[in-house]
N, CA, C and O of each residue as an XYZ file, in Angstrom:
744
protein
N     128.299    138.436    208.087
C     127.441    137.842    209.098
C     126.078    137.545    208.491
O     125.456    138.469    207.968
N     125.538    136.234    208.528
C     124.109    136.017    207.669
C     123.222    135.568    209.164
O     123.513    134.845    210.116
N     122.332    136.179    208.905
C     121.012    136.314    209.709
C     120.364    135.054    209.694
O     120.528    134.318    208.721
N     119.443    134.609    210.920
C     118.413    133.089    211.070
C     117.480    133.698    210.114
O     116.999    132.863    209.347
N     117.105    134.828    209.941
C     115.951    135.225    209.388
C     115.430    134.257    208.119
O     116.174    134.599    207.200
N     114.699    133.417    207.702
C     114.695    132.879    206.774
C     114.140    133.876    205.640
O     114.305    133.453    204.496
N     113.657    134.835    205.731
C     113.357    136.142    204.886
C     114.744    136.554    203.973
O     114.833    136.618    202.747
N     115.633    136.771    204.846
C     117.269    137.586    204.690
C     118.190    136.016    203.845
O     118.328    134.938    204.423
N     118.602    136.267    202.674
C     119.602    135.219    202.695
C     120.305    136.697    201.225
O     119.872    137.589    200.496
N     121.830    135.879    201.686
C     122.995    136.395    200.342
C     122.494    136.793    199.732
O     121.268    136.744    199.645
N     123.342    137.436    198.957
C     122.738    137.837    197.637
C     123.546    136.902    196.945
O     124.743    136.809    197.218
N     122.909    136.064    195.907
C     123.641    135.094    194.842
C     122.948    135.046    193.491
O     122.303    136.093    193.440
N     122.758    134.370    192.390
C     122.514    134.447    191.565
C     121.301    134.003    191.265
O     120.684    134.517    190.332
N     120.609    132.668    192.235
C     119.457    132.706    192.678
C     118.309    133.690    193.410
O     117.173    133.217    193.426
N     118.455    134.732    193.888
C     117.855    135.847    194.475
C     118.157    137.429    193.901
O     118.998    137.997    193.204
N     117.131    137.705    194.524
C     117.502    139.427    194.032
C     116.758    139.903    195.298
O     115.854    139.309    195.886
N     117.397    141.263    195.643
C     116.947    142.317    196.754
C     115.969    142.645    196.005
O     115.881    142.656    194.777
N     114.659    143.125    197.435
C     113.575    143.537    197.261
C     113.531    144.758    198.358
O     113.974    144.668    199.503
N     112.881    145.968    197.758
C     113.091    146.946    198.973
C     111.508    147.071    199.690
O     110.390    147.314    199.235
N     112.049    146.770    201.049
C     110.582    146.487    201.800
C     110.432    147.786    202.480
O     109.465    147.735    203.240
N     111.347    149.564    202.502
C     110.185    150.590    202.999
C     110.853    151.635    201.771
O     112.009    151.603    201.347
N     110.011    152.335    201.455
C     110.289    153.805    200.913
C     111.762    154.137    200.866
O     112.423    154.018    201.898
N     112.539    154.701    199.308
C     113.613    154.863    199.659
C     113.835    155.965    201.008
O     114.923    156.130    201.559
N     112.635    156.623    201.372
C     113.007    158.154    201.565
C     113.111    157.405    203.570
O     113.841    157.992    204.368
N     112.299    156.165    204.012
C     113.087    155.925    205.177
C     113.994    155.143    205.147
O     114.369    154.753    206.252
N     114.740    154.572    203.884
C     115.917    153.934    204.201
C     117.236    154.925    204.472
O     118.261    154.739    205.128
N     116.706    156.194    203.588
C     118.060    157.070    204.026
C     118.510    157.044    205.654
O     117.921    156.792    206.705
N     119.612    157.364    205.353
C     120.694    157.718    207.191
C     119.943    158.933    207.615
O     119.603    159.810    206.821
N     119.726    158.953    208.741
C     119.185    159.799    209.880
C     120.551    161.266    209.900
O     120.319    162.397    210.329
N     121.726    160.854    209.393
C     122.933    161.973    209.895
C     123.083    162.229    208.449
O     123.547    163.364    208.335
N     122.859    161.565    207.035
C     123.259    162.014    205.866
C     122.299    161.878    204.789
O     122.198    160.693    204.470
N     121.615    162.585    204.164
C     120.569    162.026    203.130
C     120.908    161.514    202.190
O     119.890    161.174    201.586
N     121.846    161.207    201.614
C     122.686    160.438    200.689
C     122.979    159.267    200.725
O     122.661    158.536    199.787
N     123.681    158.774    201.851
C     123.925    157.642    202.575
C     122.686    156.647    202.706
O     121.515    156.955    202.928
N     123.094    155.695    202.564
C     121.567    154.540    202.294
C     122.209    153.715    203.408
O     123.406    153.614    203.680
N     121.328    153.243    203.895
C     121.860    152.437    205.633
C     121.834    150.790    204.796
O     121.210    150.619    203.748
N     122.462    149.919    205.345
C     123.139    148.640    204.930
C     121.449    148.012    204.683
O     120.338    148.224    205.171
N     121.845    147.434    203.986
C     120.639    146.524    203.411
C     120.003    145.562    204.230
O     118.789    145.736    204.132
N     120.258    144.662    204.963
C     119.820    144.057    205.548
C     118.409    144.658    206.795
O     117.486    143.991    207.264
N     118.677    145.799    206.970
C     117.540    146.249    207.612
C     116.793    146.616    207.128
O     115.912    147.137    207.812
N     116.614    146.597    205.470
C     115.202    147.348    204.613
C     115.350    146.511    203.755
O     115.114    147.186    202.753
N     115.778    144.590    203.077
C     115.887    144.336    202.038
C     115.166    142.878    202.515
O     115.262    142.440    203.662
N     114.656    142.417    201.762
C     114.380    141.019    202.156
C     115.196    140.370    200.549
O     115.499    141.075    199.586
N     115.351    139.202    200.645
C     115.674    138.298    199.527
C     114.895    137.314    199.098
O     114.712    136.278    199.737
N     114.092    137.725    197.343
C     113.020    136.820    197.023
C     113.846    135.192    195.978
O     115.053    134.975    195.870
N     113.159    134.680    195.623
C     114.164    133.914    194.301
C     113.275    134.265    192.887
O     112.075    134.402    192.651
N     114.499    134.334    192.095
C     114.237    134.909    191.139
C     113.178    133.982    190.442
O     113.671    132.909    190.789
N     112.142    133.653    189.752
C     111.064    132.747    188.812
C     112.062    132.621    187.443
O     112.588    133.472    186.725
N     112.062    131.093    187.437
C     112.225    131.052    186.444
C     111.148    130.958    185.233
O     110.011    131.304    185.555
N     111.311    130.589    184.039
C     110.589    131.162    183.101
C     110.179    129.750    183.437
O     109.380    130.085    184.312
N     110.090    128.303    183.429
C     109.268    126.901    183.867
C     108.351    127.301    184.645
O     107.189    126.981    184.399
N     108.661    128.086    185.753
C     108.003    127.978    186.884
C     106.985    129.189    186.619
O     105.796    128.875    186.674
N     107.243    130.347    186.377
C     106.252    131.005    185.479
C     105.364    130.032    184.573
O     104.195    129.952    184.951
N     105.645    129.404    183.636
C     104.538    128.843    182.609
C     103.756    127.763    183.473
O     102.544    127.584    183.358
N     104.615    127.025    184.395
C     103.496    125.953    185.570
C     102.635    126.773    186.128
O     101.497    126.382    185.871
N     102.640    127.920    186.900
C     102.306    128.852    187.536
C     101.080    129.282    187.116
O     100.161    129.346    187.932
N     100.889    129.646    185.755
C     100.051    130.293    184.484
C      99.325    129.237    184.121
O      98.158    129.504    183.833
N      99.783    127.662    184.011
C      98.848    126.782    183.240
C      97.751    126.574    184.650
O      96.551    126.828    184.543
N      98.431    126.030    186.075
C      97.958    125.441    187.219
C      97.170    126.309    187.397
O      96.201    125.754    187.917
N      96.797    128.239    187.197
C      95.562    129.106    187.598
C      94.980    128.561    185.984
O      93.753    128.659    185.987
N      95.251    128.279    185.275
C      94.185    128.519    184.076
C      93.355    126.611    184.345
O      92.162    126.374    184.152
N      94.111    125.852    184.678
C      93.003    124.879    184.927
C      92.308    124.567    186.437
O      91.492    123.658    186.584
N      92.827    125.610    187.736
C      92.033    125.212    188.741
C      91.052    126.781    188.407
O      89.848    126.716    188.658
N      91.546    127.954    187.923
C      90.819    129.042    187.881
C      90.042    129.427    186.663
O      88.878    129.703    186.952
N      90.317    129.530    185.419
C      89.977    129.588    184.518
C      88.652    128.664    183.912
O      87.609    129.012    183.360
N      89.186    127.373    184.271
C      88.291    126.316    183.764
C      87.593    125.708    185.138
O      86.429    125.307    185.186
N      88.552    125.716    186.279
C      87.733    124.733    187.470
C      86.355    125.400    187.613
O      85.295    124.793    187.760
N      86.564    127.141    187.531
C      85.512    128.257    188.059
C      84.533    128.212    186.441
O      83.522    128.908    186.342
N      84.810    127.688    185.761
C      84.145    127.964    184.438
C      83.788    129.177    183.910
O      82.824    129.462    183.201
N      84.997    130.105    184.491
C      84.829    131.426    184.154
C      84.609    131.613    182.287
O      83.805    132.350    181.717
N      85.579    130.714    181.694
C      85.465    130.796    180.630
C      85.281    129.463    179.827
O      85.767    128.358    180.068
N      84.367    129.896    178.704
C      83.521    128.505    178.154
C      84.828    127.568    177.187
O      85.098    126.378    177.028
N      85.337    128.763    176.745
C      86.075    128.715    175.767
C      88.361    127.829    176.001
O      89.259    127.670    175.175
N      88.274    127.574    177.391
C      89.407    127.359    177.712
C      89.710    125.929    177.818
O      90.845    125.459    177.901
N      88.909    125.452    177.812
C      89.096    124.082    177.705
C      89.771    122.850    176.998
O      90.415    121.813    177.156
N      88.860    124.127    175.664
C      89.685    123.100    174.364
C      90.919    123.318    173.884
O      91.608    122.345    173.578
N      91.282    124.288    173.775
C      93.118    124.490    173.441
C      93.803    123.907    174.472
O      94.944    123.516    174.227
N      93.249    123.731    175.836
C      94.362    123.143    176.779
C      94.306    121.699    176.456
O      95.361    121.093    176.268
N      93.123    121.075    176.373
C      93.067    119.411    175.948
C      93.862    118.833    174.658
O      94.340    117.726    174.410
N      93.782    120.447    173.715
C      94.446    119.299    172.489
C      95.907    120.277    172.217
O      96.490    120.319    171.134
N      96.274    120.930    173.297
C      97.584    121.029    173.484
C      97.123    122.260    172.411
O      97.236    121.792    171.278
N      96.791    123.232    172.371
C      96.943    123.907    171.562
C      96.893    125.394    172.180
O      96.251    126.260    171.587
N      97.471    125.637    173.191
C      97.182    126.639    174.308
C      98.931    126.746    174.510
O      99.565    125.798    174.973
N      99.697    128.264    174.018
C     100.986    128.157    173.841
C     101.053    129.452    174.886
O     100.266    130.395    174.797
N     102.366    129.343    176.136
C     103.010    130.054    177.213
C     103.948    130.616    176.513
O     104.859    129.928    176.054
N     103.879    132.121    176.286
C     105.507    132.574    176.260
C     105.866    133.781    176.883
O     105.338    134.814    176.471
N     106.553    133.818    177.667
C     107.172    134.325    178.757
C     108.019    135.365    178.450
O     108.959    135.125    177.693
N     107.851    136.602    178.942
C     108.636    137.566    178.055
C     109.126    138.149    179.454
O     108.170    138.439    180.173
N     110.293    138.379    179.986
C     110.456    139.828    180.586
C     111.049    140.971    180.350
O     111.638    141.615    181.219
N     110.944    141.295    179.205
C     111.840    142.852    178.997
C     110.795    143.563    178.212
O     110.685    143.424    176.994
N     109.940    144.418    179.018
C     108.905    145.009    178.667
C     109.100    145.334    177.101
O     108.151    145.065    176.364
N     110.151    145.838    176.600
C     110.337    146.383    175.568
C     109.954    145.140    174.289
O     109.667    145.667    173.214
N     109.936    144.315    174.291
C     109.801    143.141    173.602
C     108.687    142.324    173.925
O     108.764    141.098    173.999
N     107.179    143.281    174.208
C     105.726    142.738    174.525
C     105.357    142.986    173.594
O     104.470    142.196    173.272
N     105.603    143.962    172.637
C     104.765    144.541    171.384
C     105.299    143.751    170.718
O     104.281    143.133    170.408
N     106.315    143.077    170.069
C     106.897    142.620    169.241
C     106.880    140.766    169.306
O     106.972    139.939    168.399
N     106.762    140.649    170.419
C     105.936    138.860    170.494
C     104.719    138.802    170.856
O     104.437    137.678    171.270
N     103.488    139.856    170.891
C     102.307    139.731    170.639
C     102.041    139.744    169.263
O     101.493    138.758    168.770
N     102.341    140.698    168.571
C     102.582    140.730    167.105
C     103.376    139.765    166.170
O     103.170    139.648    164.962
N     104.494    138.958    167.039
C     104.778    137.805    166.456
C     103.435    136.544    166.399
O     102.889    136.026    165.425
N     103.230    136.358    167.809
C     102.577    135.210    167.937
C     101.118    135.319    167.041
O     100.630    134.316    166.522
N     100.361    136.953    166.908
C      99.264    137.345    166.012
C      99.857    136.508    164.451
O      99.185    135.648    163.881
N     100.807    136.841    164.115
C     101.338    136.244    162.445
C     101.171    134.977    162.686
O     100.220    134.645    161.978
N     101.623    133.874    163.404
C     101.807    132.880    163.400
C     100.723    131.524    164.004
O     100.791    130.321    163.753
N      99.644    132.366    164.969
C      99.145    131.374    164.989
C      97.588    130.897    164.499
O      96.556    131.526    164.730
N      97.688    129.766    163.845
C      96.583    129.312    163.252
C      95.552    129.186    163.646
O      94.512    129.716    163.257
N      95.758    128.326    164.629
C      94.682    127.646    165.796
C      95.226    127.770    167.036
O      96.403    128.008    167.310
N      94.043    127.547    167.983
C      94.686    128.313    169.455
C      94.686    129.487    169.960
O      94.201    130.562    169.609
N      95.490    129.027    171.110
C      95.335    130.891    171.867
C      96.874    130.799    172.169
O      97.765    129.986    171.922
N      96.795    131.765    172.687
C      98.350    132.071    173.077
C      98.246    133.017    174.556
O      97.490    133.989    174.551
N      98.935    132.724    175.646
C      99.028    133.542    176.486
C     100.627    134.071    176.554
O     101.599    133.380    176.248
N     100.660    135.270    176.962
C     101.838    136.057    176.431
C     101.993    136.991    178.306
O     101.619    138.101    178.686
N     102.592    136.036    178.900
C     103.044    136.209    180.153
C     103.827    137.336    180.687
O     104.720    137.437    179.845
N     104.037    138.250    181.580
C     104.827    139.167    181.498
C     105.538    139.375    183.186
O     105.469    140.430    183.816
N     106.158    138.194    183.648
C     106.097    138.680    184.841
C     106.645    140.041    185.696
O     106.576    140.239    186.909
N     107.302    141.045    184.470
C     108.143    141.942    185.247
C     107.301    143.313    184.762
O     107.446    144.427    185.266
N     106.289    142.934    183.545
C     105.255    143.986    183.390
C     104.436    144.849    184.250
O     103.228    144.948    184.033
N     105.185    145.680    185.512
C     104.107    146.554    186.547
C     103.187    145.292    187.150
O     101.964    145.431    187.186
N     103.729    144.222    187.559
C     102.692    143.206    188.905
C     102.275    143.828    189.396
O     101.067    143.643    189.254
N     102.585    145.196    190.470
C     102.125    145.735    191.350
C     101.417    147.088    191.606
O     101.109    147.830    192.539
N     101.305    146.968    189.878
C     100.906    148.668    189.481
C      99.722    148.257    187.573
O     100.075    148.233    186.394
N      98.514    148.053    188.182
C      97.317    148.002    187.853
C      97.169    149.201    186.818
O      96.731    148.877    185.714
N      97.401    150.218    186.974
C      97.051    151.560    186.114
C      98.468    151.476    185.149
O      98.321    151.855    183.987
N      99.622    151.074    185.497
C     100.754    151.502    184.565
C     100.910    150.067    183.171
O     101.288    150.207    182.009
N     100.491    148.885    183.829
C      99.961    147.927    183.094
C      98.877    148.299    181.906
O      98.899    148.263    180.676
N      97.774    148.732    183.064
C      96.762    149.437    181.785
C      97.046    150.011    180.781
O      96.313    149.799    179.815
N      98.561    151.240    180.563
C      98.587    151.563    179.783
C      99.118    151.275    178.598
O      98.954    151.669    177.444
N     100.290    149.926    179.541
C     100.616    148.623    177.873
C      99.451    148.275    177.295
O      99.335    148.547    176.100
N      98.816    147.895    177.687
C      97.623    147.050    177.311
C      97.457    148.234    176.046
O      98.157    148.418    175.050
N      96.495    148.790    176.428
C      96.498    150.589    175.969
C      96.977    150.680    174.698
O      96.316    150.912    173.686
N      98.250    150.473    174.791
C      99.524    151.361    173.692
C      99.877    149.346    172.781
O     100.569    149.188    171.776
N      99.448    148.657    173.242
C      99.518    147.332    172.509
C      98.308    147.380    171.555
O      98.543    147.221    170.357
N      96.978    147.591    171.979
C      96.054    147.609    171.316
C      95.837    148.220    170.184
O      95.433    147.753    169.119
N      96.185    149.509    170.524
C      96.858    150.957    169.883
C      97.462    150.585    168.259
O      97.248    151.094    167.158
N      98.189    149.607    168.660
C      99.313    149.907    167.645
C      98.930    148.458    166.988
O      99.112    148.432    165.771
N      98.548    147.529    167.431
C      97.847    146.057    166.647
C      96.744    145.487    166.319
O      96.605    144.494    165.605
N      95.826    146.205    166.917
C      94.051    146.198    166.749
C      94.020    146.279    165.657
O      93.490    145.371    165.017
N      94.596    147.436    164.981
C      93.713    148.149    163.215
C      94.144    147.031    162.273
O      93.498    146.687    161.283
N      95.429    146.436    162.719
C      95.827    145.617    161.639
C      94.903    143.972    161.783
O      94.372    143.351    160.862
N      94.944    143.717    162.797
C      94.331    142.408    163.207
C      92.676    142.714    163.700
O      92.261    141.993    164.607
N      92.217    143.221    163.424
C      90.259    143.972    164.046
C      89.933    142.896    163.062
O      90.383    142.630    161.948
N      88.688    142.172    164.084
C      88.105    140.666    163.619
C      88.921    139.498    163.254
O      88.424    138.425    162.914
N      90.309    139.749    163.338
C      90.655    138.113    163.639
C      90.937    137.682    164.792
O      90.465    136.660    165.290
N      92.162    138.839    165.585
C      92.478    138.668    167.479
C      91.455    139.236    168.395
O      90.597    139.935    167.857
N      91.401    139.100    169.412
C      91.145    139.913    170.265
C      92.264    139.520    171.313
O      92.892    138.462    171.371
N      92.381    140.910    172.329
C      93.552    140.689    173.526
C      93.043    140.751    174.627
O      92.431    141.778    174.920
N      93.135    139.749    175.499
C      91.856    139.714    176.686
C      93.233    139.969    177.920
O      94.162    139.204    178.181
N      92.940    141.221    178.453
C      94.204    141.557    179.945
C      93.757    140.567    181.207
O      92.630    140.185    181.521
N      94.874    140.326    181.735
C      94.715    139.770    182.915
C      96.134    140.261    183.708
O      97.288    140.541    183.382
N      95.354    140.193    184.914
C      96.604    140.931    186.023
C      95.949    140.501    187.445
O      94.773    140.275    187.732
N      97.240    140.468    188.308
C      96.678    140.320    189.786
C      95.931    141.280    190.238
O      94.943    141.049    190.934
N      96.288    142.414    189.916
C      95.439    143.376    190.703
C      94.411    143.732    189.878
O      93.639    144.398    190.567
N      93.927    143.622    188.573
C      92.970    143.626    187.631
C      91.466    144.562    188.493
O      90.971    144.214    189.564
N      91.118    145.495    187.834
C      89.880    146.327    187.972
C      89.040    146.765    186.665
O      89.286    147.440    185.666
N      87.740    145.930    187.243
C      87.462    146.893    186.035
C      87.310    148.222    186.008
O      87.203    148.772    187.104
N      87.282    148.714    185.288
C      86.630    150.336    184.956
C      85.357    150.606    185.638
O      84.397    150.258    184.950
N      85.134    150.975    186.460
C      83.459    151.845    187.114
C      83.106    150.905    188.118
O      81.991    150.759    188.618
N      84.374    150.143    188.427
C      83.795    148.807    189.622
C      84.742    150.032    190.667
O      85.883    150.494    190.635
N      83.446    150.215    191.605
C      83.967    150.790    192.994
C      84.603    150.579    194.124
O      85.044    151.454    194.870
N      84.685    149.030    194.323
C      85.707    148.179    195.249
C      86.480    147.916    194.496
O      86.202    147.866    193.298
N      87.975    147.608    195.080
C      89.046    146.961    194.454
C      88.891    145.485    194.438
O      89.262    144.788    193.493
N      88.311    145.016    195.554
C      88.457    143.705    195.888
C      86.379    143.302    195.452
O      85.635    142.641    196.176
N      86.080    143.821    194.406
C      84.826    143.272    193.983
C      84.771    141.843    193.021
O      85.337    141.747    191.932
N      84.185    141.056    193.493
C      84.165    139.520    193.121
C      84.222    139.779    191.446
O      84.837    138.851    190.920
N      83.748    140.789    190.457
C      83.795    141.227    188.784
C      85.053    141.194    189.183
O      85.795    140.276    188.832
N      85.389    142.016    189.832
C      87.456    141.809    189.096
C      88.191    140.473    189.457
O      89.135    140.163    188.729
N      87.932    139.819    190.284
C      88.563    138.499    189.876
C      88.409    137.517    189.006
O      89.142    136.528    189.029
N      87.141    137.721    187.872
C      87.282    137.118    186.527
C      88.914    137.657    185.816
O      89.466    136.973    184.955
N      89.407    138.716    186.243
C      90.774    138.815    184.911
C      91.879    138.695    185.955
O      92.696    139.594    185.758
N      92.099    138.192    186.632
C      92.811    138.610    187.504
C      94.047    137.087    187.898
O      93.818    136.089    188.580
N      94.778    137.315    187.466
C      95.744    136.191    187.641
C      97.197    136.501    188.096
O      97.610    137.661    188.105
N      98.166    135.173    188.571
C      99.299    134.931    188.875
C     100.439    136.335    188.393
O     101.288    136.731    189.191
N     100.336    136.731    187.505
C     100.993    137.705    186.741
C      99.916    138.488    185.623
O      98.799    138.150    185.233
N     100.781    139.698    185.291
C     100.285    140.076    184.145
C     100.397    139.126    182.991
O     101.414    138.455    182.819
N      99.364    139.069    182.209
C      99.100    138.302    180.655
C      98.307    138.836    179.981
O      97.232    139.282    180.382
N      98.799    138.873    178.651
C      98.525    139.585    177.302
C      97.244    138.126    176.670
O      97.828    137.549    175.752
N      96.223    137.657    176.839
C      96.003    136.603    175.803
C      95.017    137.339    174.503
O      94.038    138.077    174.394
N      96.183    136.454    173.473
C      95.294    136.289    172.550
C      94.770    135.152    172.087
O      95.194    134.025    172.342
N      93.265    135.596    170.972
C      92.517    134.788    171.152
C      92.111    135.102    169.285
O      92.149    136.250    168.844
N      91.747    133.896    168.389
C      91.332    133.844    167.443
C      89.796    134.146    167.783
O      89.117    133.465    168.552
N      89.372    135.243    167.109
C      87.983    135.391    166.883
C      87.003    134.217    166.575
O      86.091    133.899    167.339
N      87.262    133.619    165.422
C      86.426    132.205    164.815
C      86.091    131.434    166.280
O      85.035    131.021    166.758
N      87.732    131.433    166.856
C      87.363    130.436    168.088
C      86.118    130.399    169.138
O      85.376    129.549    169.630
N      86.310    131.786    169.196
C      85.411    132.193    170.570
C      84.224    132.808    170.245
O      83.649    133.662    170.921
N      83.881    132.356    169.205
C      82.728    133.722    168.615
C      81.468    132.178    168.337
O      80.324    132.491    168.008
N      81.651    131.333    168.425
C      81.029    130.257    168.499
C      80.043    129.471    169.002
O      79.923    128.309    168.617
């Protein structure tokens, strides 16, 4: 039986369940084990594809990035095409194409997208960031720098969550960018 709900659709290969309360009230009222049918605690999102991720990422970096002139420096890699999207989701493989894209690129920046990187968890993000820096700073100190960006983005010692400073880093998804020193030091 499929629901009007336009929230509720199949599950198919286009969508994935999303759990909209706490596992601990989806349990059965008569069995704590028992998980009550999905449709009363699941909504159905569509999955992003990796296009729609990189449109997603370019469309905030030229109405947000550059429209807001947050940054001086964004302009020019996007004009001469030299501003590269790559889209990673298997957390395990962030260290290893930040550190790729560090070897390889000449000129430019690179944003290093993560949409399944903790979106909704600000502190557990922090600590990729953290444990990325960690382990690629010493080798690359004065040529990269890695500038975080996240939706829920805070800075450190800012006392509101929603203070106008944290929406300078704060974008569509988590992103790793790097940035050639020479470039931005200018």
């Amino acid at each position: 039986m499929q629901r009007a709900n336009s929230l509720l659709r199949p599950l198919s290969s286009n969508w994935r369940p999303v759990l909209l309360a706490p596992l601990e009230t989806v349990r059965s009222r008569t069995s704590p084990l028992k998980l009550m049918s999905p449709p009363q605690y699941y909504h159905y999102q569509p999955i992003v594809s990796d296009i729609d991720v990189e449109q997603a990422t370019l469309k905030w970096v030229r109405r947000v990035v550059i429209g807001l002139h947050l940054c001086p420096f964004a302009k020019k890699p996007l004009r001469e095409h030299q501003l590269n999207v790559i889209v990673v989701h298997d957390n395990d493989e962030i260290l290893s194409t930040i550190q790729t894209e560090m070897e390889v690129l000449q000129s430019g920046t690179s944003l290093v997208v993560c949409p399944d990187c903790y979106p909704d968890d600000f502190a557990s993000y922090w600590q990729v960031v953290n444990f990325v820096e960690e382990k690629l700073m010493k080798k690359y100190e004065g040529i990269f720098q890695i500038a975080p960006f996240h939706p829920l983005f805070q800075f450190e010692g800012s006392k509101e969550e929603n203070s106008p400073d944290n929406y300078t880093n704060r974008s569509p998804y988590p992103i790793f960018h790097i940035l050639r020193e020479d470039e931005v030091s200018t």
